[in-house]
C-alpha positions in Angstrom: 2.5 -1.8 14.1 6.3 -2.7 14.2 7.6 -5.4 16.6 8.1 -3.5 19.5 11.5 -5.5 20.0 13.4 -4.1 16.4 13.5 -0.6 17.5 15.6 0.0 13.5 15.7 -1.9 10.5 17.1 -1.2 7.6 15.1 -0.8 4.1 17.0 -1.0 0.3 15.1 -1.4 -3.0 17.4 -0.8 -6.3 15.6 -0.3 -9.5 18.0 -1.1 -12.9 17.0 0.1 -16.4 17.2 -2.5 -18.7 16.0 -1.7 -21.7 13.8 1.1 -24.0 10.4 0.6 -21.5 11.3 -2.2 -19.0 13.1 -2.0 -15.6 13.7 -4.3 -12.5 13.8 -4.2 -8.8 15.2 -5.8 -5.6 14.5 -5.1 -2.1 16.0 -5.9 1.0 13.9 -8.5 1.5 12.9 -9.8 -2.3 16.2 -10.6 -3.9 14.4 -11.9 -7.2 14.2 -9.1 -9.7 10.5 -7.7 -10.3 10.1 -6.1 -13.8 8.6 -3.1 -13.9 7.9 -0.4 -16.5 6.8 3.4 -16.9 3.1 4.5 -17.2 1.0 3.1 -20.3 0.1 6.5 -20.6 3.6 7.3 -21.3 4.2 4.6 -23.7 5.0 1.8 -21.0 4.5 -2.0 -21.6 2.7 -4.4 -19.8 4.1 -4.7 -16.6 3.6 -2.7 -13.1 4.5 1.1 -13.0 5.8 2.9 -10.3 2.8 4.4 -9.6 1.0 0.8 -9.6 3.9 -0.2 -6.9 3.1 3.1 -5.0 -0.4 2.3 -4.6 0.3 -1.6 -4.4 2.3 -0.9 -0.9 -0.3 1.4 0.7 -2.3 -1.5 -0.1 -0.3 -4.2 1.4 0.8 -1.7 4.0 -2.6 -1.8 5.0 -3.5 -5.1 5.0 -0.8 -5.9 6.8 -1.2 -3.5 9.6 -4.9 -4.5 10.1 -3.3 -8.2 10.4 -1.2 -7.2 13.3 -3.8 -5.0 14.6 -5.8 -8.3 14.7 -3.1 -10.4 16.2 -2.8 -8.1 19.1 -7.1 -8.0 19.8 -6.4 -11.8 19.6 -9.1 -12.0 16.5 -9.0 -13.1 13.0 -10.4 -12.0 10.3 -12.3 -14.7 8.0 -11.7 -12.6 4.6 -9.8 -9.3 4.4 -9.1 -7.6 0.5 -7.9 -3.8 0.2 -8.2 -2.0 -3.0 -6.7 1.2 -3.3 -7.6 3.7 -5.9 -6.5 7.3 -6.9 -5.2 9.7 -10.0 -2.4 10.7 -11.5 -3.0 14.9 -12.2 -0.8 17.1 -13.7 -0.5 20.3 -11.1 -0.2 23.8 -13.5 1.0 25.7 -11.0 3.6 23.0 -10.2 4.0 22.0 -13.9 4.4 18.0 -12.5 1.9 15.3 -11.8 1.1 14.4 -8.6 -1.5 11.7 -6.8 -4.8 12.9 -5.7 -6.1 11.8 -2.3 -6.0 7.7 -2.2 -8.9 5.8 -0.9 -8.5 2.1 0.1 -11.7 0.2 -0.1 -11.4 -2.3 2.7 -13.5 -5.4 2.8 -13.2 -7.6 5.9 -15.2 -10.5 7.4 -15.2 -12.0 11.3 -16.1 -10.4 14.5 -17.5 -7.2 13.9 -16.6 -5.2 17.3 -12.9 -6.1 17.2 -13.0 -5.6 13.5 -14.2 -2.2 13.7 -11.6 -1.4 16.6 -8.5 -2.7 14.4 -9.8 -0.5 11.4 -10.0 2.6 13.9 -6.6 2.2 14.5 -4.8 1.8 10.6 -4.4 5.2 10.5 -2.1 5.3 13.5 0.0 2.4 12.6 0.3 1.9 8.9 3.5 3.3 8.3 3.1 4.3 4.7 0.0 5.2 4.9 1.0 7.8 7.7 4.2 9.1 6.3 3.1 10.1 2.3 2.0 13.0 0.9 -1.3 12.6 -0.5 -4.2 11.9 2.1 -5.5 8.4 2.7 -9.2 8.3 3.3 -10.6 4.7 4.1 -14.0 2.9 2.7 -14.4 0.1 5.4 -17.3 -3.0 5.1 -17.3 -5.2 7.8 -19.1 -8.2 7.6 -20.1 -10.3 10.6 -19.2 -13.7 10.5 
């Protein structure tokens, strides 16, 4: 869910190469550069892959958007964690690798009615979640506080 009031905003990330298996990144709204590096599977180093940063910001997407959701039922939750977990296949017919369906594992805490409204509604509002490829399904535990 978007603030209703910025109808556009503009986006930017720039990823640089820096050396054999290590990278960087800036956004639009992080100026520091994050390191980044390819798969280990393909040799990488120990730093976050783009695939990690993929599933990272369907995580924080969706953490985010229950947080609005939240704001706007005028409820808090007491705890809220989302995991997110898929895999990398390669696709014969395609000869590329591609992500299988994602499932975010969502663990929240507080009032259990308007919890389970917000979490009805990520779906509709994460805007990630709703405009990539591979299908999001979502494991939700709701705790009442």
């Amino acid at each position: 869910m978007i603030n209703p009031e910025a109808k556009n905003f503009d986006v930017k990330a720039t990823a640089i190469w820096e050396e054999e298996k290590r990278g960087h990144f800036v956004t639009t709204e992080w100026k520091t550069p994050l390191p980044f590096s390819c798969p280990s599977s393909f040799g990488g180093i120990d730093l976050p892959s783009p695939e990690d940063l993929f599933l990272a910001s369907v995580a924080t997407c969706t953490l985010a958007t229950i947080l609005q959701i939240c704001d706007r039922l005028h409820t808090k939750p007491e705890s809220l964690s989302v995991a997110t977990t898929s895999t990398v296949q390669f696709n014969e017919s395609k000869s590329d690798y591609e992500f299988s369906s994602i499932k975010c594992i969502i663990n929240i805490s507080g009032d259990k009615f308007l919890l389970e409204r917000a979490c009805d509604l990520i779906h509709k509002y994460c805007l990630i979640g709703k405009n990539i490829k591979p299908t999001i399904t979502y494991d939700i535990n709701i705790d009442q506080v």
